[in-house]
C-alpha positions in Angstrom: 7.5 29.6 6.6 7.1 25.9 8.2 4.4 24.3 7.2 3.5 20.7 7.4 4.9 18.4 5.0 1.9 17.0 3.6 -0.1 20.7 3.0 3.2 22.1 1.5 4.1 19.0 -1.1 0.6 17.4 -1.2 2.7 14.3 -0.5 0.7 10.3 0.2 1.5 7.8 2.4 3.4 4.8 0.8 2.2 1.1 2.5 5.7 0.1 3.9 4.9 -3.4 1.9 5.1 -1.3 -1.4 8.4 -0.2 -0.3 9.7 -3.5 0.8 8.8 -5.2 -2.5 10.3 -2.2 -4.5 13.7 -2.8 -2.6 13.5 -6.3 -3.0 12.6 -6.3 -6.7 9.5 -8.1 -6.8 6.9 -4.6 -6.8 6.7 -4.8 -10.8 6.6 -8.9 -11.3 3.5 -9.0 -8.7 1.9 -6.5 -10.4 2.9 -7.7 -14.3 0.1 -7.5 -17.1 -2.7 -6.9 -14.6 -1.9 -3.4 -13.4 -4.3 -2.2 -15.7 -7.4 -4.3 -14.1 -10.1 -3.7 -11.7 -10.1 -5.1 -7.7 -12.4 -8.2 -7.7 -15.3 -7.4 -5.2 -14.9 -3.5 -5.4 -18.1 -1.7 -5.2 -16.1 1.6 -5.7 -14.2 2.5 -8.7 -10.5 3.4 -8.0 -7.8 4.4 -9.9 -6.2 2.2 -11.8 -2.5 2.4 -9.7 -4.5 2.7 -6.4 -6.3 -0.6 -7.8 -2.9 -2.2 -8.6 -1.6 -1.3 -5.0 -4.7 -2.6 -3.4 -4.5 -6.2 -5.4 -0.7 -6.4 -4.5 -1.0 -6.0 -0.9 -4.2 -8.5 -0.5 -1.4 -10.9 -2.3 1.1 -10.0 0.0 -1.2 -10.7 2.8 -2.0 -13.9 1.6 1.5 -15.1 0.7 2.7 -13.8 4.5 -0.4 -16.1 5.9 0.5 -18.9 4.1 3.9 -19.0 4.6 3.3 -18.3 8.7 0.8 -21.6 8.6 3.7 -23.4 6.8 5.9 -22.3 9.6 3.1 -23.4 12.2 2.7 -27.1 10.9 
């Protein structure tokens, strides 16, 4: 029987930054001892990896910004 991917496994989208950073070995040293804390200015409560995943890509997001202005000067 075909069935969609996503109804058959159940599976989640993976940010194609996450992937990046796994490949280029810097995923676990972003996140380091703070994997386990909240996302400043949440009003929801999310789980603690979805938390971790959200801080590491508003990081990413900065670093890529900050690096394009240094680019720009």
């Amino acid at each position: 029987m075909n069935r969609p991917m996503k109804s058959a496994c159940g599976l989640r989208a993976i940010h194609p930054e996450i992937v990046h950073a796994y490949l280029d070995g810097t995923l676990l040293k972003s996140l380091g001892p703070n994997i386990h804390n909240g996302v400043p200015g949440s009003s929801q409560q999310l789980p603690r990896e979805a938390a971790a995943v959200l801080r590491f890509l508003r990081n990413r997001i900065l670093l890529s910004v900050g690096a394009a202005k240094g680019i720009a000067s």
